[in-house]
C-alpha positions in Angstrom: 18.2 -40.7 11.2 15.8 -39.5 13.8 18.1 -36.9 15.2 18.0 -35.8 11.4 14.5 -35.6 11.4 14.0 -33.9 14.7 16.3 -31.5 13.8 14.5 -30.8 10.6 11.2 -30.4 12.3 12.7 -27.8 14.7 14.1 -25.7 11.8 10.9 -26.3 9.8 9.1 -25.0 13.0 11.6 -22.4 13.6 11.1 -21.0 9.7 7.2 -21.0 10.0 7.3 -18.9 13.4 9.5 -16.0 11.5 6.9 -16.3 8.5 4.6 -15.9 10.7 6.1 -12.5 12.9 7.2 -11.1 9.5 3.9 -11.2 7.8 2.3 -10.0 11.1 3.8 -7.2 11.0 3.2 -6.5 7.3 -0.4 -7.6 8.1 -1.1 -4.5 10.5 0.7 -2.2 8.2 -1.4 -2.6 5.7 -4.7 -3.3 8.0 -4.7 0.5 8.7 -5.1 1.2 5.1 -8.2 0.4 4.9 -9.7 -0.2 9.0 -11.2 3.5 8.8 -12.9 3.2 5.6 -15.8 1.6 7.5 -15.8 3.7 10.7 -15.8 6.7 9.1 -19.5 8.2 10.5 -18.6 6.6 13.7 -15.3 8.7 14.3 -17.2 11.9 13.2 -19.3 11.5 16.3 -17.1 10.1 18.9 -14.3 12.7 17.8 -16.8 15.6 17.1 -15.0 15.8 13.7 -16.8 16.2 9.5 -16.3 13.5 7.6 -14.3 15.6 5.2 -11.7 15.5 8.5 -11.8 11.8 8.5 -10.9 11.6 5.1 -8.2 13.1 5.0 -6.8 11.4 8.1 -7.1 8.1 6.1 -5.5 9.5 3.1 -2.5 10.8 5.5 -1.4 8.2 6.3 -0.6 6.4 3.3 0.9 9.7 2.2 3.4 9.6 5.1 4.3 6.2 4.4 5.0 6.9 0.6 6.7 10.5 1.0 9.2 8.7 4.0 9.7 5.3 2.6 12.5 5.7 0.4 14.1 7.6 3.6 13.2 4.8 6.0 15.1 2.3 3.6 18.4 4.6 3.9 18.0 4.7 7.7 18.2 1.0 7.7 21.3 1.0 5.7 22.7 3.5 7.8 21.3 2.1 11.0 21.5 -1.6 10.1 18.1 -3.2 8.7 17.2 -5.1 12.0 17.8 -2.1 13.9 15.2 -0.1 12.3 13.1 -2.9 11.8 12.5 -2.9 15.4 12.9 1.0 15.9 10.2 1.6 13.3 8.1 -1.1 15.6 8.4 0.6 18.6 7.4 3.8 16.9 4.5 2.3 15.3 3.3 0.5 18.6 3.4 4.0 20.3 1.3 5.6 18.0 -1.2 3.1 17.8 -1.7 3.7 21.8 -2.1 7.4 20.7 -4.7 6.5 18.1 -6.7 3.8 20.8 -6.7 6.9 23.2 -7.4 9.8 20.7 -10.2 12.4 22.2 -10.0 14.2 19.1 -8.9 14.6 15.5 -5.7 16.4 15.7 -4.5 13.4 18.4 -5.5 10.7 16.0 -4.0 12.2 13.1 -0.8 12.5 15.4 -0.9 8.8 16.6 -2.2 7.3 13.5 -1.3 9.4 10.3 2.0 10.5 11.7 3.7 8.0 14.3 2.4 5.2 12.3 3.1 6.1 9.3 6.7 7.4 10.4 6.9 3.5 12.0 5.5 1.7 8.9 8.0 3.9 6.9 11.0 2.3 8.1 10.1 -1.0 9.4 8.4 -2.0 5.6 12.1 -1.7 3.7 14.1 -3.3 6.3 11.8 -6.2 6.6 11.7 -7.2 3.1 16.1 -7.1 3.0 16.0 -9.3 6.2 14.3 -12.4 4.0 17.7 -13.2 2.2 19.5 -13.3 5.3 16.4 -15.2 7.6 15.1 -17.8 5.1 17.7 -20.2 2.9 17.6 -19.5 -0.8 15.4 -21.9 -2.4 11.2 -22.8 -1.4 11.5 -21.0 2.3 12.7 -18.0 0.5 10.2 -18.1 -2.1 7.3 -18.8 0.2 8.2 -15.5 2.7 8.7 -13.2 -0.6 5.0 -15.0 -1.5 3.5 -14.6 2.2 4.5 -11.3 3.1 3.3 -9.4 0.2 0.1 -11.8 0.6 -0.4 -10.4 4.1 -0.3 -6.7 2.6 -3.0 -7.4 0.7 -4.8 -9.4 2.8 -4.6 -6.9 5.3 -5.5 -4.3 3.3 -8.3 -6.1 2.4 -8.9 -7.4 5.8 -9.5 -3.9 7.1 -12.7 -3.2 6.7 -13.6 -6.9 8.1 -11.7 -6.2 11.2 -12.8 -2.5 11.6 -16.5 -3.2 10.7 -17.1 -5.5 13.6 -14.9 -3.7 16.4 -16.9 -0.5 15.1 -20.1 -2.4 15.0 -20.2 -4.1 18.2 -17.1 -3.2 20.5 -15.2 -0.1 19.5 -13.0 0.9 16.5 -10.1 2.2 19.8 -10.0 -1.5 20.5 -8.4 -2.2 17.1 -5.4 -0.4 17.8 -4.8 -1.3 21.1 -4.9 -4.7 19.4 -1.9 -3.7 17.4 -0.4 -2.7 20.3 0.0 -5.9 21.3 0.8 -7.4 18.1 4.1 -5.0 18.0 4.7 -6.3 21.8 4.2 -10.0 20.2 7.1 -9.3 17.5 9.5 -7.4 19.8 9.3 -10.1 21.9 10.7 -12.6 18.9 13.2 -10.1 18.1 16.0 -12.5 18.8 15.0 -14.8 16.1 15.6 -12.3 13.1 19.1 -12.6 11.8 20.4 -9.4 11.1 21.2 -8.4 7.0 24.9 -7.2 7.1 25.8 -4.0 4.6 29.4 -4.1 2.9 31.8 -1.8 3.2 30.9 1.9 5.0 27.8 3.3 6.9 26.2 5.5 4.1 25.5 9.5 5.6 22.1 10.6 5.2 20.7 12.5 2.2 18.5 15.3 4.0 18.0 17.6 0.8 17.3 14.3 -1.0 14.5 13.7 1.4 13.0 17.1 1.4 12.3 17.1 -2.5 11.4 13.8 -2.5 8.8 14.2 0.5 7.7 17.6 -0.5 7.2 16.4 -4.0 5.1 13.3 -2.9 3.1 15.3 -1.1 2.0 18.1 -2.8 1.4 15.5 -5.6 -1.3 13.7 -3.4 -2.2 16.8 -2.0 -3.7 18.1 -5.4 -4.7 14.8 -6.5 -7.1 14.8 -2.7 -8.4 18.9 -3.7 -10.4 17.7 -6.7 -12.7 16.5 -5.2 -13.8 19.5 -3.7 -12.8 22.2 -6.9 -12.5 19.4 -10.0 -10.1 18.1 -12.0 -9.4 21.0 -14.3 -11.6 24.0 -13.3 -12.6 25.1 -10.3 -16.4 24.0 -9.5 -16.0 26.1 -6.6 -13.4 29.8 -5.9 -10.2 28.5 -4.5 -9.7 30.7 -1.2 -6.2 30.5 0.9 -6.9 32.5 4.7 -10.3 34.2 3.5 -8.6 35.6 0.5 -9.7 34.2 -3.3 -7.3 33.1 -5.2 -8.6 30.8 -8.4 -12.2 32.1 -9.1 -15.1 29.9 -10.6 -13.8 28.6 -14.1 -10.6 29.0 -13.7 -7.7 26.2 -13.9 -7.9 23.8 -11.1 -5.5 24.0 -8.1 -5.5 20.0 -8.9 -3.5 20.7 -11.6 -0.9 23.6 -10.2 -0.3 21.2 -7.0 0.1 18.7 -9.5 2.5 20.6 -11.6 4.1 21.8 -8.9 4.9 18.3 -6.9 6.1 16.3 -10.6 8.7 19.2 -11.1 10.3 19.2 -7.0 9.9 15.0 -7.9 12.0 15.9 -11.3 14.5 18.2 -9.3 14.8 15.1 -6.7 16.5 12.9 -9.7 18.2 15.9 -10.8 19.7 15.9 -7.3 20.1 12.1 -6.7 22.3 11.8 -10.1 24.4 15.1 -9.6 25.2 14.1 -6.0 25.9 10.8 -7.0 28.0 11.5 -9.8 30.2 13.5 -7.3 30.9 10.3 -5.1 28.3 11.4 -2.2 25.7 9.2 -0.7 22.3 9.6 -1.7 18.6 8.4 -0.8 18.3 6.1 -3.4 21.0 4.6 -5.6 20.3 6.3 -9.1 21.3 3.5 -11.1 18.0 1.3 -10.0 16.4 3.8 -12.5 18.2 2.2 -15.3 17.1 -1.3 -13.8 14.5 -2.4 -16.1 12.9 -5.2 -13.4 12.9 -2.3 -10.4 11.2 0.0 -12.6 8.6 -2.2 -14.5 8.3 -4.2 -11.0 7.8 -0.3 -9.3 5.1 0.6 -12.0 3.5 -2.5 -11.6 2.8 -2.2 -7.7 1.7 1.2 -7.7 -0.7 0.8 -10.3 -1.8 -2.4 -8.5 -2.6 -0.4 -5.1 -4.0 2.3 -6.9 -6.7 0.1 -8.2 -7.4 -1.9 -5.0 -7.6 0.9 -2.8 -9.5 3.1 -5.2 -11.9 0.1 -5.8 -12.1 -0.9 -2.1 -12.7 2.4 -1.0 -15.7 3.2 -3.9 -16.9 -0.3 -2.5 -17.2 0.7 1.1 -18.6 4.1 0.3 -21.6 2.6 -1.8 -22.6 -0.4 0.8 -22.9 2.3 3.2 -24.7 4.9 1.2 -26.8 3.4 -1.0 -27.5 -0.2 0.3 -27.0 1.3 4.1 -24.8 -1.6 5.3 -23.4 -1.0 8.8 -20.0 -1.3 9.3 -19.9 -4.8 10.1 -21.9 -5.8 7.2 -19.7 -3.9 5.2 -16.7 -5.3 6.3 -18.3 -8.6 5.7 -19.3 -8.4 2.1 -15.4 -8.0 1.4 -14.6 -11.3 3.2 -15.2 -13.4 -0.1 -12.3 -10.7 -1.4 -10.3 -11.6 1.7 -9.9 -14.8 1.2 -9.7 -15.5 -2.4 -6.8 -13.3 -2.5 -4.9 -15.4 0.4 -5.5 -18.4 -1.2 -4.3 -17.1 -4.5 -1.5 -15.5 -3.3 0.0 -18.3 -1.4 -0.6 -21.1 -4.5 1.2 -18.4 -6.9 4.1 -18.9 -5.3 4.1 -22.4 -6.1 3.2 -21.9 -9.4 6.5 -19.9 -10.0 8.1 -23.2 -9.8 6.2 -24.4 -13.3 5.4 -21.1 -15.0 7.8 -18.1 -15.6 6.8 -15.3 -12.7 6.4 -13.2 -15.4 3.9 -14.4 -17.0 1.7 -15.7 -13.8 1.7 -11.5 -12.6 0.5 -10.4 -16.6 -2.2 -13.0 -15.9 -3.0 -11.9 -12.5 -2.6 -8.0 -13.9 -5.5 -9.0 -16.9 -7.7 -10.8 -14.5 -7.4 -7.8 -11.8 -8.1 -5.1 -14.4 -11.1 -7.8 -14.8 -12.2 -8.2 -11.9 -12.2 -4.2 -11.3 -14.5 -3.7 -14.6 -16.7 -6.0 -13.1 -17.3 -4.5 -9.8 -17.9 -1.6 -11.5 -20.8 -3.0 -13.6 -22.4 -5.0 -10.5 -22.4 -1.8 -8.8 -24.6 -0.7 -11.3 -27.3 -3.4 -10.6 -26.7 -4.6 -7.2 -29.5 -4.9 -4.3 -26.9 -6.8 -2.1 -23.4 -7.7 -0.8 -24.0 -11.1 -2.7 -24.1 -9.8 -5.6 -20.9 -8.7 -6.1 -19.1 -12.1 -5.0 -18.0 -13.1 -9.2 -16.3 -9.5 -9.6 -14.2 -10.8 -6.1 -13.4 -14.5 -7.2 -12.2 -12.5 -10.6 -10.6 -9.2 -8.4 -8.9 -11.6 -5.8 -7.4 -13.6 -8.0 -5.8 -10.8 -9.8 -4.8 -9.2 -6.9 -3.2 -12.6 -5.4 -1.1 -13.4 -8.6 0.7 -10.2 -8.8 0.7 -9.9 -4.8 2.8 -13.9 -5.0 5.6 -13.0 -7.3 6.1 -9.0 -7.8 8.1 -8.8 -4.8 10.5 -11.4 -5.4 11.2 -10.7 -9.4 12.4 -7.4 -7.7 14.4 -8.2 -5.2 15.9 -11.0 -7.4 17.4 -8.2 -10.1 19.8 -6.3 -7.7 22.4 -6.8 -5.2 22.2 -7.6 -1.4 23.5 -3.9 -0.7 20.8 -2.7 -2.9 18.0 -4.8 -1.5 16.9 -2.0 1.1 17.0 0.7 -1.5 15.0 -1.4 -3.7 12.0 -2.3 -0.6 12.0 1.5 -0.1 11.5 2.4 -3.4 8.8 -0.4 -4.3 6.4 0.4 -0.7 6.9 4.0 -1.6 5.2 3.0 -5.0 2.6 0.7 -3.1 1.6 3.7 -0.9 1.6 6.4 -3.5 -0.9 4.2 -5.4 -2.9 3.9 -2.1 -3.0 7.2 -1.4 -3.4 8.1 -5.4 -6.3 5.1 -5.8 -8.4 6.8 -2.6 -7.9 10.2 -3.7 -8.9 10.1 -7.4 -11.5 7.5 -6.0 -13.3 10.3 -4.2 -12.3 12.7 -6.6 -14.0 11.0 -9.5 -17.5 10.2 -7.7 -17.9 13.8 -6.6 -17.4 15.4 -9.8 -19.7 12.6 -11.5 -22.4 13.1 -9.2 -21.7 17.1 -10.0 -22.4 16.1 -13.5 -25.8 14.6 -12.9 -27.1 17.2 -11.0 -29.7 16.6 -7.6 -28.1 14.0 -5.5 -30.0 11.0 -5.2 -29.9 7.2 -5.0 -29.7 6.7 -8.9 -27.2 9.2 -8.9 -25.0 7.9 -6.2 -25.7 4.4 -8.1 -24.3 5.6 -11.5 -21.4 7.7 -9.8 -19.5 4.8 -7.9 -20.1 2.6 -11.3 -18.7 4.6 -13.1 -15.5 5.3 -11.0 -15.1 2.0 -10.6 -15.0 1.7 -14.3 -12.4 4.7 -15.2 -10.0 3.1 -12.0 -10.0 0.1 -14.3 -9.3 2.0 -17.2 -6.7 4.0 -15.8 -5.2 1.1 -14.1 -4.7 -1.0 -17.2 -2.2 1.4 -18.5 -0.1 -0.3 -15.5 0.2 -3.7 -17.7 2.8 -1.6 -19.7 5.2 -2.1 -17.0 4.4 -5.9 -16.6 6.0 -6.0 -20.4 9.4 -4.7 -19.0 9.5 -7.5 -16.5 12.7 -9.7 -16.8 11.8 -13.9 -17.9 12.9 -16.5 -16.1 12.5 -20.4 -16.0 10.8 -22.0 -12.7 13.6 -22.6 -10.5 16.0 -20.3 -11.9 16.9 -17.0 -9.6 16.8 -13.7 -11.7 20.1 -11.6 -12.7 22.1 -15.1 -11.0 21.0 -18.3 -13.2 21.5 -20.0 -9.7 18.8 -23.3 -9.7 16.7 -22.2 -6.7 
């Protein structure tokens, strides 16, 4: 009996340690998300760079990560998902060493934006296909599918926390180096991680599948990030390429001809995925997860889901440093509440699953984020401190932490072990699109409503961020749609197997 129980503790113990270098690494992942959003005059000055620059460092980033994710989770099925698990680590780690040593912007768009986002691209979908294989099928599996989405969001909402204070008092370098370390700290544990076997062949790489998809992604975001500066539809100001005008005042947007342009190479990427498929060839992504009514709907829901928290976060940050002149530190601080209502939440949904259909528990948490989001917006309007927007992250936080504790899971759940890295590729590609999406048509939004109300002011600046905040609600409630498509289950019950979990 107490050689049972010993050996019970040890693989209790030995479960909680490969939760807990799993969600580290989706913890720093995410952390860069949103660690700049608070540093932002500080890097101007120390990397004699505009702001503008900054900004479109930040939204980089996320854009690598969403236009190389789907091809990071075909490198693992190629490569074996451990295999670029820890690849994709060491790729990361090196660029966050770039990034802590950076003299300028062009080096810590390299280290950061690039490597980074290169690393993060293929580490993100082979860590989510090594759970089956590392945690037994029943409450251990349930709690990593809970934690590690939990520690996305936390680190994404952790960010500014962690990059306030470092900014504040130390240095914002010191963060990465930090990271550095916490890559070292994984590697080192490396041994631990059971590998996820793939039946049958080694797939061949789909390079013209990655080209459309990547260039199509990008040129996507890339319009999306130009409103800001010419507008949504017309151009506020002429649209010039090398000196030379190409779109004068009035005219249509460039927003909408990159936009055009990026949904139609995204269009010819199916085109290609089904016709090369159909003709027995490997492909990036398996075109049948497009008929799979939980991928999609659980795809929809995470991008929409991102592209309100960043968006939201992002507005937040920009208006504690503008209008209420928060330092970093104080900035990051005024989150914290956020932080940790969404960890809590997070990790108690998963429990919940056990009692309530999954379904159901990430429509509630959709409702109440949408709520939470409205809210923000309207204490924005009135605030005079940090403090007073502490409801709207009780409300926000929960949201967030319901659909964060079962989205992952319902997913996974609906397709095969061969299909499982596929399936992560496709659903952080949709977490990082939103990202990138949610800060861009963030920014957009507030420069063309303070361009509607004319001099620039404190009222102004006041009424702008409110209202963004309360359009990125609106446009992020169309996202319940997809929570509608979601597949039922009974607590206990595994979805697509009816096996009692």
């Amino acid at each position: 009996m107490d050689k049972e129980l010993a050996d019970k503790e040890v693989k209790s113990s030995s479960v909680v340690l490969l939760l807990i270098v799993m969600s580290s690494a989706q913890f720093i992942f995410c952390l860069d998300m949103t660690f700049m959003n608070v540093s932002i005059t500080t890097l101007v000055k120390d990397l004699n760079t505009t702001i503008a620059g900054v900004q479109g460092a930040i939204t980089f980033y996320t854009l690598v990560m969403a236009a190389f994710m789907i091809a990071g989770a075909k490198i693992g099925d190629i490569l074996g998902r451990k295999r670029a698990f820890l690849l994709g680590l060491c790729i990361y780690g090196v660029g966050s060493l770039t990034t802590s040593l950076a003299p300028n912007l062009t080096v810590l768009i390299l280290g950061w934006s690039v490597l980074e986002g290169l690393g993060a691209a293929l580490c993100m979908p082979a860590m989510v296909a090594l759970v089956s294989p590392n945690f037994a099928e029943g409450p251990d599996r349930k709690r990593a599918f809970a934690m590690i989405p939990a520690a996305a969001a936390v680190g994404a909402a952790a960010g500014p926390i962690v990059g306030g204070f470092l900014t504040t008092y130390i240095t914002w370098r010191l963060g990465f180096f930090l990271e550095v370390l916490v890559v070292i700290f994984i590697l080192t544990m490396h041994k631990r991680i059971k590998d996820s076997t793939v039946e049958g062949e080694r797939p061949k790489f789909d390079y013209p599948g990655l080209v459309f998809s990547a260039a199509g992604l990008g040129i996507l975001v890339y319009g999306i990030i130009l409103a800001g500066t010419y507008g949504f539809f017309k151009c506020r100001v002429p649209y010039t390429v090398g000196g030379k005008e190409i779109l004068a005042v009035g005219s249509v947007s460039p927003t909408v001809l990159f936009a055009i342009a990026g949904l139609l190479i995204l269009a010819v990427f199916f085109w290609w995925e089904t016709f090369w498929h159909g003709r027995g060839k490997d492909t990036l992504i398996n075109p049948a997860l497009f008929k799979n009514l939980a991928v999609v709907c659980g795809v929809s829901t995470n991008l929409f889901q991102y592209f309100l928290m960043t968006g939201i976060m992002f507005s937040l940050c920009l208006f504690l440093q503008v209008v209420l002149s928060y330092d970093a530190f104080r900035t990051g601080l005024t989150l914290l509440p956020l932080s940790i209502t969404l960890f809590i939440v997070a990790i108690a949904g998963a429990r919940l699953a056990r009692r309530i259909d999954p379904k159901r528990i990430v429509q509630v948490g959709f409702i109440v984020m949408i709520a939470g989001a409205a809210l923000m917006g309207l204490a924005t309007g009135r605030s005079v401190s940090g403090w007073d927007f502490i409801p709207a992250f009780l409300v926000l936080g929960t949201g967030l932490g319901l659909v964060a504790s079962q989205i992952n899971e319902i997913e996974q759940s609906a397709v095969s072990k061969e299909e499982a890295g596929e399936t992560s590729g496709l659903n952080y590609t949709s977490q990082n699109l939103g990202a990138s999406l949610g800060t861009a048509v963030a920014g957009a939004l507030i420069a063309s409503f303070l361009v509607m109300q004319g001099p620039i002011t404190t009222t102004a600046q006041r009424k702008a961020v409110a209202a963004d905040m309360i359009l990125l609600a609106v446009l992020a409630a169309f996202g319940f749609l997809g929570t509608l498509g979601l597949p039922k289950r009974k607590a206990g019950e595994t979805i697509g197997t009816g096996v009692e979990a």
